[in-house]
C-alpha positions as CSV (number, residue, x, y, z in Angstrom):
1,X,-18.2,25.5,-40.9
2,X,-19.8,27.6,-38.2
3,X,-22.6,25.6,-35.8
4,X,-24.9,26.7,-33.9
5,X,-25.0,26.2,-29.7
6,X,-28.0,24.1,-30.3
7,X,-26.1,21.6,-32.7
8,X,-23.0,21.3,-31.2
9,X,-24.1,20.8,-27.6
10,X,-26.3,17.9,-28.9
11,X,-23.1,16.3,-29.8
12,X,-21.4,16.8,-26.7
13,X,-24.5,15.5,-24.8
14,X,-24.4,12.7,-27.2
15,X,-20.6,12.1,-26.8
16,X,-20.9,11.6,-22.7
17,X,-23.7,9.7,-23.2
18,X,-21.9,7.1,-25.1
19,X,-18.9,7.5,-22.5
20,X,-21.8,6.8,-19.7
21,X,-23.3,3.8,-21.6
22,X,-20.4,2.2,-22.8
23,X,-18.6,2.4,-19.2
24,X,-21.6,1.2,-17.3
25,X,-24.4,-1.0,-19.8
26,X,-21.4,-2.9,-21.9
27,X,-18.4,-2.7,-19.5
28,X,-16.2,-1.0,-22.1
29,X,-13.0,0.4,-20.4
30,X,-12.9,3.9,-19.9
31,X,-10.0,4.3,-22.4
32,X,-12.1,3.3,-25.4
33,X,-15.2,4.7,-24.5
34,X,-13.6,8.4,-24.5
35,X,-12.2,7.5,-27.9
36,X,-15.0,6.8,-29.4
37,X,-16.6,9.9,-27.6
38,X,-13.4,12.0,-29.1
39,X,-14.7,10.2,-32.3
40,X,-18.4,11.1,-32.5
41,X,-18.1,14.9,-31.1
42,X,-15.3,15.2,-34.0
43,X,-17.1,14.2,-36.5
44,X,-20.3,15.3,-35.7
45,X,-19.2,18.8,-35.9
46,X,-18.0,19.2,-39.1
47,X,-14.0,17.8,-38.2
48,X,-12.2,15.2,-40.9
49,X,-11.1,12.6,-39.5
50,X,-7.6,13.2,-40.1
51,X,-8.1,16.4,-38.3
52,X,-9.9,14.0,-35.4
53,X,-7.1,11.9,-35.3
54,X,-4.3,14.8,-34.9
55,X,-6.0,16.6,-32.4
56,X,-6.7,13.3,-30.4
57,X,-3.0,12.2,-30.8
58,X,-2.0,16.2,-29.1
59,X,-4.6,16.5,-26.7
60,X,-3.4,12.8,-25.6
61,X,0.3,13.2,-25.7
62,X,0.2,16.7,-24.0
63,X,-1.3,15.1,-20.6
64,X,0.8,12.7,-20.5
65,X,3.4,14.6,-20.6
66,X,2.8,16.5,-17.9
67,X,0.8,13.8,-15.7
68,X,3.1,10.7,-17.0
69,X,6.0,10.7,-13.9
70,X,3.7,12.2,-11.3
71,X,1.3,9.3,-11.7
72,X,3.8,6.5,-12.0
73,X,5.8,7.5,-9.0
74,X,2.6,8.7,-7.2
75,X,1.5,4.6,-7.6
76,X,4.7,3.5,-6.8
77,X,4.8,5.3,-3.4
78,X,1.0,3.8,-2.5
79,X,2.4,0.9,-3.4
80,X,5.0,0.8,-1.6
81,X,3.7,2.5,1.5
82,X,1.1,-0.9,1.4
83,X,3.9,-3.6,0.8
84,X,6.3,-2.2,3.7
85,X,3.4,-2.1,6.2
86,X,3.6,1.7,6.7
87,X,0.0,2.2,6.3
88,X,-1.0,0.1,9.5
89,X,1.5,1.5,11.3
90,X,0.0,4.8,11.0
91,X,-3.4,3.1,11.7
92,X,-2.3,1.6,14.9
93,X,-0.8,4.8,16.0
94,X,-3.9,6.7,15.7
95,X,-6.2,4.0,16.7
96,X,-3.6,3.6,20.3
97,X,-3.8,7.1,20.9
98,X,-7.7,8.1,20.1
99,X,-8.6,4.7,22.1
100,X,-12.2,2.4,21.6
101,X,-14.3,4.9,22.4
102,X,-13.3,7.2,19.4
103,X,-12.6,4.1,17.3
104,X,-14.7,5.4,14.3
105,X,-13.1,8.7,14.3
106,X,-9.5,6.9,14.4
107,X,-10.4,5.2,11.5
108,X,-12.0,8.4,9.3
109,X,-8.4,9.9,10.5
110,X,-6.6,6.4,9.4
111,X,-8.2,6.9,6.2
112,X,-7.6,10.2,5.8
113,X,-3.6,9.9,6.1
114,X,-3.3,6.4,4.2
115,X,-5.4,8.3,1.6
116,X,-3.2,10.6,1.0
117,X,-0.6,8.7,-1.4
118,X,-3.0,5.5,-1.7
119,X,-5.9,4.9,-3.9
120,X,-8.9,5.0,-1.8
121,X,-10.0,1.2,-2.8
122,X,-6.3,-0.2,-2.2
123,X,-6.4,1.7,0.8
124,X,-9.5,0.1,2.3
125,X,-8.3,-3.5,1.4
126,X,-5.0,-2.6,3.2
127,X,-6.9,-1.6,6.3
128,X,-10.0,-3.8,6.2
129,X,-8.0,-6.4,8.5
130,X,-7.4,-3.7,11.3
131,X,-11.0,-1.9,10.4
132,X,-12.4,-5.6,11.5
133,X,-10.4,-6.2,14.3
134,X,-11.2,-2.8,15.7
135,X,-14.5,-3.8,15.4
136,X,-14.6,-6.9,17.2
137,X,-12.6,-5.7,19.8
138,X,-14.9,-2.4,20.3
139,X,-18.1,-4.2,19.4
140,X,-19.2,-1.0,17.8
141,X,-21.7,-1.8,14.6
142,X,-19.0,-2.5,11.6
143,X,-21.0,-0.6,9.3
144,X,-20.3,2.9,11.7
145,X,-16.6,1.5,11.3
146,X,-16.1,0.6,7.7
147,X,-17.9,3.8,6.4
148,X,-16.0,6.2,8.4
149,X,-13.0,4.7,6.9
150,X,-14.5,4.5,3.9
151,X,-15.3,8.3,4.0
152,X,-11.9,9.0,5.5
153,X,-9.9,7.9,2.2
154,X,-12.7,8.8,-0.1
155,X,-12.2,12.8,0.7
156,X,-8.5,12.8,-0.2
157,X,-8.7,10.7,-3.1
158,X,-11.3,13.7,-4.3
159,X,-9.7,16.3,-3.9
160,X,-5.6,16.2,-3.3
161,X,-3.0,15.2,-5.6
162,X,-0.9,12.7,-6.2
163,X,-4.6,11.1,-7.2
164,X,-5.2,10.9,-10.5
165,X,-9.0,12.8,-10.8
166,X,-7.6,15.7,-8.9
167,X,-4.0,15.9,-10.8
168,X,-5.2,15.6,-14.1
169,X,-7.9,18.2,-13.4
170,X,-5.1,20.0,-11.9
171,X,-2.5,20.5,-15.0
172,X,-6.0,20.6,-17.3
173,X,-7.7,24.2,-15.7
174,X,-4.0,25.3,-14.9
175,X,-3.6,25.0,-10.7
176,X,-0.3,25.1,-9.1
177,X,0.5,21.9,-7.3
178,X,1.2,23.1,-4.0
179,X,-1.7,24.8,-3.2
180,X,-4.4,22.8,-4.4
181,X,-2.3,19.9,-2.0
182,X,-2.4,22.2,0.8
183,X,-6.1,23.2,0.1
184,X,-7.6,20.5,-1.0
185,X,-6.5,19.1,2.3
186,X,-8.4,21.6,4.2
187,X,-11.3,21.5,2.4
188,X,-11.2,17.3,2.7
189,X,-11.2,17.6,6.8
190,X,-15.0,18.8,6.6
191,X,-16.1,16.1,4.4
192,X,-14.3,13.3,6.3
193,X,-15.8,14.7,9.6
194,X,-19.5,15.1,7.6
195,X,-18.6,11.5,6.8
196,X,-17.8,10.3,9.8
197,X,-20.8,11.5,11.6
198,X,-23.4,10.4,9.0
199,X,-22.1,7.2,9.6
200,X,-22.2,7.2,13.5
201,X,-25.8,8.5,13.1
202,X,-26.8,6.2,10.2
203,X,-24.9,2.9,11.3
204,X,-25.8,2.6,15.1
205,X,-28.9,0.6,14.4
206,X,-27.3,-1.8,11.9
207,X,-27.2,-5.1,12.5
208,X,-23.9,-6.6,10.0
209,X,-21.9,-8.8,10.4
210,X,-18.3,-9.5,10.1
211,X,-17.0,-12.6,7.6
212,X,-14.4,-14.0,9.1
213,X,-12.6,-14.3,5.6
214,X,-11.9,-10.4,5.1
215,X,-9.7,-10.4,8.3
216,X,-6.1,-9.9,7.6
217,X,-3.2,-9.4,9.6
218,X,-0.1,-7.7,10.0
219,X,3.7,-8.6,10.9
220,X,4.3,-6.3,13.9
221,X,7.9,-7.3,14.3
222,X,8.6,-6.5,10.5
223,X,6.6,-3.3,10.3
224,X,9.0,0.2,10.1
225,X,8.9,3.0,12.8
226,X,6.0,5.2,13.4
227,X,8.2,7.8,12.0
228,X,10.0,5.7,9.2
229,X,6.5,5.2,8.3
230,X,5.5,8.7,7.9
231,X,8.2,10.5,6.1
232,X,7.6,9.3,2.8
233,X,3.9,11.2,2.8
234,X,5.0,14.0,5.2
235,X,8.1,15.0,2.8
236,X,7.0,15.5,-0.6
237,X,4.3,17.3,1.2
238,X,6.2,19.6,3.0
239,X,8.6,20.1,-0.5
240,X,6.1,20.8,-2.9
241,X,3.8,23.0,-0.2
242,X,7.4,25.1,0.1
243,X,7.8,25.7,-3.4
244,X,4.4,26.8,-3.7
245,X,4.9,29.2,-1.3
246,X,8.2,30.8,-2.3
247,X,6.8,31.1,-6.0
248,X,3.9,33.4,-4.9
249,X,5.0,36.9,-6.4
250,X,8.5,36.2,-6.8
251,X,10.6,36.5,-10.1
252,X,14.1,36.2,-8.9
253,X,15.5,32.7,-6.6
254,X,18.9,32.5,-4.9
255,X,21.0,29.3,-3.1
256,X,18.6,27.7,-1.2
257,X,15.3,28.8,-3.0
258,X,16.4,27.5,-6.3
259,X,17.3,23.9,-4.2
260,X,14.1,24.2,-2.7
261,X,12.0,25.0,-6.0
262,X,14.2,22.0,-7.3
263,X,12.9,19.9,-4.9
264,X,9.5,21.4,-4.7
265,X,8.8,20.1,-8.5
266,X,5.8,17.4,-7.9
267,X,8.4,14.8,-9.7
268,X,11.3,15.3,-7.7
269,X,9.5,15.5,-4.3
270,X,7.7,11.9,-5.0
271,X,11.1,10.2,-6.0
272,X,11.9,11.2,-2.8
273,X,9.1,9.6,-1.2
274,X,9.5,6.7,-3.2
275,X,13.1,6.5,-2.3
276,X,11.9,7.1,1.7
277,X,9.9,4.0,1.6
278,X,12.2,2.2,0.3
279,X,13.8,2.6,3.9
280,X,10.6,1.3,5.1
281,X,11.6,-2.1,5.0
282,X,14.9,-3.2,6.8
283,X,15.8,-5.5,3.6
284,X,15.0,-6.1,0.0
285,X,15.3,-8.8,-2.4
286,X,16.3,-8.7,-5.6
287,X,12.9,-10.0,-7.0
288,X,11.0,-8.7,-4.6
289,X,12.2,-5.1,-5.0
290,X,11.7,-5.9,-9.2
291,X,7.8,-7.0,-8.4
292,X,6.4,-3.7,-6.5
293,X,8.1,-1.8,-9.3
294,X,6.7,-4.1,-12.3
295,X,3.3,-3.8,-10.4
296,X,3.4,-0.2,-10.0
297,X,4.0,0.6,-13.5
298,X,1.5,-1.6,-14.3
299,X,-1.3,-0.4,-12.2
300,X,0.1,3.4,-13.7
301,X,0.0,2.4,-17.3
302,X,-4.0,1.5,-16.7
303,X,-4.5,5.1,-14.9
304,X,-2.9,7.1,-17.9
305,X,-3.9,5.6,-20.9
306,X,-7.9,7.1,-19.1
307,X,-5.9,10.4,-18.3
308,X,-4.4,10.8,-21.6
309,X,-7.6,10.0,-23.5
310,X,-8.9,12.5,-21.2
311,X,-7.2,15.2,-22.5
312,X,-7.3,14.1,-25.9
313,X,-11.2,14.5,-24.7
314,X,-10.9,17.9,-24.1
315,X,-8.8,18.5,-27.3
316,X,-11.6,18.0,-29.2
317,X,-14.1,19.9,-26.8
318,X,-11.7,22.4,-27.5
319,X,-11.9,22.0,-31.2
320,X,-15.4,22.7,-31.0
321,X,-15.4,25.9,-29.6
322,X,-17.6,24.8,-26.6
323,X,-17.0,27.6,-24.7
324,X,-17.6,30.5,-26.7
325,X,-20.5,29.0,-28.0
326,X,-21.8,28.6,-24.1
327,X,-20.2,32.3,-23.3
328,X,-22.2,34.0,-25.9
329,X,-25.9,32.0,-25.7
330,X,-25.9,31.4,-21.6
331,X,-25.2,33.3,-18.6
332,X,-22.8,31.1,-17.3
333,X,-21.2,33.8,-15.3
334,X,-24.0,34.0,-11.8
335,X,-23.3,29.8,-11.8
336,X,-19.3,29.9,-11.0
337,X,-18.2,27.2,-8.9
338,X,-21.7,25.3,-8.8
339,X,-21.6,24.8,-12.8
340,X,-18.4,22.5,-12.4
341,X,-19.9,21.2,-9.3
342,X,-22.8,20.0,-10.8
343,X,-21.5,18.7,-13.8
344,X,-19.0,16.1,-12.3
345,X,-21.5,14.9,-9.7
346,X,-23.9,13.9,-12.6
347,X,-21.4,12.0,-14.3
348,X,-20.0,10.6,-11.4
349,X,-23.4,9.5,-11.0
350,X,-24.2,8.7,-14.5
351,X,-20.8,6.3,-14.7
352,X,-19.8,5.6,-11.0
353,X,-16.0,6.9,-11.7
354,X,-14.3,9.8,-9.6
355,X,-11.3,10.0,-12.0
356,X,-13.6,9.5,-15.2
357,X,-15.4,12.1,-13.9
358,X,-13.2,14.9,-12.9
359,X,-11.2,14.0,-16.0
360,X,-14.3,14.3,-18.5
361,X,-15.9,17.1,-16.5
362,X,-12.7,19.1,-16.9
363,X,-12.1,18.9,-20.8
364,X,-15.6,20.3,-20.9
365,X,-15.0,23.2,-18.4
366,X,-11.8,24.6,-19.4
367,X,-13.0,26.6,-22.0
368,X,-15.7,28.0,-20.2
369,X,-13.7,29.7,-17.3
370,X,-14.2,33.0,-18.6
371,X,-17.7,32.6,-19.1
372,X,-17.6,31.3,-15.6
373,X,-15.5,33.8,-13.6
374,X,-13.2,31.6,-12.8
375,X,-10.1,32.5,-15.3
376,X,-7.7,33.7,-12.5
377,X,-5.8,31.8,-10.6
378,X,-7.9,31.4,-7.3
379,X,-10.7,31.1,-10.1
380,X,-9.4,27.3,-11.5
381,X,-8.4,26.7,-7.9
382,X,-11.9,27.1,-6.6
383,X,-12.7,25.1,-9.7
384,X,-10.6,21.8,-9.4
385,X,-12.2,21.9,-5.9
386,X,-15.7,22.1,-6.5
387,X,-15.3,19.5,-9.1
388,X,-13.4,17.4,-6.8
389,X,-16.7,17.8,-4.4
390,X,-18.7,16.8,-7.2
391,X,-16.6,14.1,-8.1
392,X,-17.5,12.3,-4.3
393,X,-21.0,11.9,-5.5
394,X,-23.2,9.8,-5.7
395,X,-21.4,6.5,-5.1
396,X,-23.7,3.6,-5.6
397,X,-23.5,0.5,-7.6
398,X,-22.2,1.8,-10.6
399,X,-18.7,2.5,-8.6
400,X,-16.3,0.0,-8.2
401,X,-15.0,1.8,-4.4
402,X,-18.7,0.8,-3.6
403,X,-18.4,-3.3,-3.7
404,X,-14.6,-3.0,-2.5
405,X,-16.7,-1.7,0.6
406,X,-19.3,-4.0,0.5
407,X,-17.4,-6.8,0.1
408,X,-14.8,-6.1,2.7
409,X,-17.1,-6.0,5.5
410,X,-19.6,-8.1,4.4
411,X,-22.1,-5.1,4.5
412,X,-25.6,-5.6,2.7
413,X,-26.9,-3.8,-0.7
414,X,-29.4,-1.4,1.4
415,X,-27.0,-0.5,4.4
416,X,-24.7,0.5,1.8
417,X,-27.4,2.8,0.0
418,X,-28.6,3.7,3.4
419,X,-25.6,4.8,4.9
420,X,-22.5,5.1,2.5
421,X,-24.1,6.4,-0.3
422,X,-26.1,8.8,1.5
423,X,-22.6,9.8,3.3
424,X,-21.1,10.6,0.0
425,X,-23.7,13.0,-1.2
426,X,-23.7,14.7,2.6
427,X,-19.7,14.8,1.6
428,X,-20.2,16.6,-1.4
429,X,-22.2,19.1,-0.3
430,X,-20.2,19.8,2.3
431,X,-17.0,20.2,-0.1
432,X,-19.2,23.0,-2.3
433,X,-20.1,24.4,0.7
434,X,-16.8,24.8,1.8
435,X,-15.4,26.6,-1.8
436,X,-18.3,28.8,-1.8
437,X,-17.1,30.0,1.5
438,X,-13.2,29.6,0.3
439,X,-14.4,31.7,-2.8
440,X,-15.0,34.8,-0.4
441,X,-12.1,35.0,0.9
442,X,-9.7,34.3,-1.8
């Protein structure tokens, strides 16, 4: 049966309103409210529910089997990163070498590293100890200070993989790895700076305070070397940024190219991250190595069962024929990168998730990259970007990253809207500005 645009876009709009409601009125997790999504759009356009339930079952199993080991050892490197101390040994680093004065820009940078392997609300718990100290000791307004940190971690977690938004949107539109790592980490340092100042400007007048209760502190003598620390994030880096590189426009590998490609894979290059922290710590129990694992898989399992329903999501959307209905009724084609843009940031909005987001808002978009320009390779780069940028905004109280900030330093309802939220549309605007310009060059 052949539908009209009309029909089957009401359905769509129908099936992320449910996703938005469920998520945000009744509190439903994420999984269930894109089933029943998957559910509705089916239906609704003429699909038997057999048929619903096969395509669901593909679309599911598909992203999980790419996404599946990247995300569980991606979490176990966070995790591990946190439990050895690493993370506030790269904070105290930065913070010694930057001094008081710069304090706020030490901790957008201390965020900005952290964020790369850690979620950006475990990150800000990790570092809301040394975020407080620093702003005792400085006596600089702790809103200025929690926000840029706040800002710092946010911009990674948008945009660069191992985080879950950006690598399931990633292996979705079809972007290689490597470069969307090393780019996505360019285009992040303009919205942690944007960041940083709104919140210098924003915060200076504030008048918070800090609760003594969110202070923690650290073991100095059992923390790792500076550079024990930072080998686990600056390796898979450098592995998977090497094999994006040597496959650009090349068919045949020898020796050390085929090692490298080897070790370049996204999976391979996080074991051996995983395996570097390990040597973060100078000794492991049995039970204690056994609980960081258990917790890590865990916290994983919770992140792709949304992934995987995700793209079970976009199965359907797929199903539908979204985007050749769209191709043929709109002119899709003079939007490009602002259509993606502006479709994540309303649902980010609409349901306060980055991941959910990104996730939903690329299920939808896939099919309409030709209509979009953007079916070539720098085309679903540009794309993952933009929606990464859209995917920052508008954090309010709808977003669970918003009351980990709040409550970890004690910072009011209205400074928050005043100065975070604000910060994170500023940052998102920034990021599009940033792949518009990206998208004349490449």
């Amino acid at each position: 049966m052949t539908h009209s645009l009309a029909y089957v876009l009401a359905f769509l709009i129908a099936g992320i309103a449910l996703i938005v409601i469920l998520t945000t009125k009744y509190k439903v997790p994420a999984f269930f409210a894109l089933f029943f999504a998957c559910l509705l759009v089916g239906l609704g356009i003429g699909l038997p529910l057999g048929g619903v339930l096969n395509i669901v079952k593909d679309g599911f199993g598909n992203i999980l089997k790419s996404l599946g080991l990247i995300i569980v050892l991606g979490t176990t490197l966070g995790l591990l990163l946190e439990y050895t101390g690493s993370t506030a040994v790269m904070a105290s680093f930065i913070l010694k070498k930057l001094g008081d004065r710069y304090a706020p820009l030490a901790m957008s940078i201390t965020g900005f590293i952290v964020g790369l392997p850690i979620f950006c609300d475990s990150g800000f718990i990790v570092l809301s100890g040394l975020n407080n100290s620093m702003t005792k000791r400085t006596g600089i307004p702790v809103t200025i200070m929690s926000v840029s940190l706040a800002t710092g971690l946010l911009a990674v977690h948008c945009l660069v993989p191992p985080h879950p938004g950006a690598t399931a949107a990633a292996v979705t539109i079809g972007v290689d790895f490597g470069k969307l790592i090393l780019i996505g980490m360019v285009v992040a340092i303009p919205a942690m700076i944007v960041g940083n100042l709104w919140a210098r400007y924003a915060g200076k007048n504030t008048t918070d305070k800090i609760t003594e209760d969110v202070i923690a502190s650290n073991n100095i003598d059992s923390n790792p070397s500076l550079i024990r620390a930072c080998l686990p994030i600056i390796i898979p880096i450098v592995l998977i940024g090497f094999k994006s590189f040597l496959t650009t426009g090349k068919a045949v590998y020898h020796g050390w190219q085929l090692l490298l490609l080897s070790l370049g894979d996204p999976v391979i290059a996080l074991l051996i991250g995983v395996l570097l922290a390990f040597n973060c710590k100078r000794s492991w129990k049995r039970t204690e190595t056994g609980k960081i694992l258990q917790e890590a898989t865990e916290k994983a399992g919770g992140i792709l069962v949304i992934i995987g329903m995700g793209g079970a999501f976009g199965a359907i959307l797929a199903a539908a024929n979204i985007g050749g209905h769209f191709s043929h009724a709109v002119a899709l084609g003079s939007m490009g990168i602002f259509f993606p843009f502006l479709l994540t940031s309303v649902l980010k909005t609409a349901q306060g998730s980055s991941t959910v987001a990104i996730i939903t808002a690329a299920s939808i978009v896939l099919p309409l990259l030709p209509a979009l320009g953007l079916n070539t390779e720098n085309g679903k780069l540009l794309c993952v970007l933009a929606m990464g940028g859209g995917s920052m905004m508008i954090s309010h109280a709808n977003d669970a990253y918003f009351w980990v900030i709040a409550k970890f330093s004690g910072l009011e309802m209205k400074t928050m809207l005043k100065v975070y939220s604000t910060a994170t549309i500023l940052m998102g605007l920034t990021t599009i500005t940033m792949v518009y310009i990206l998208s004349k060059f490449l």
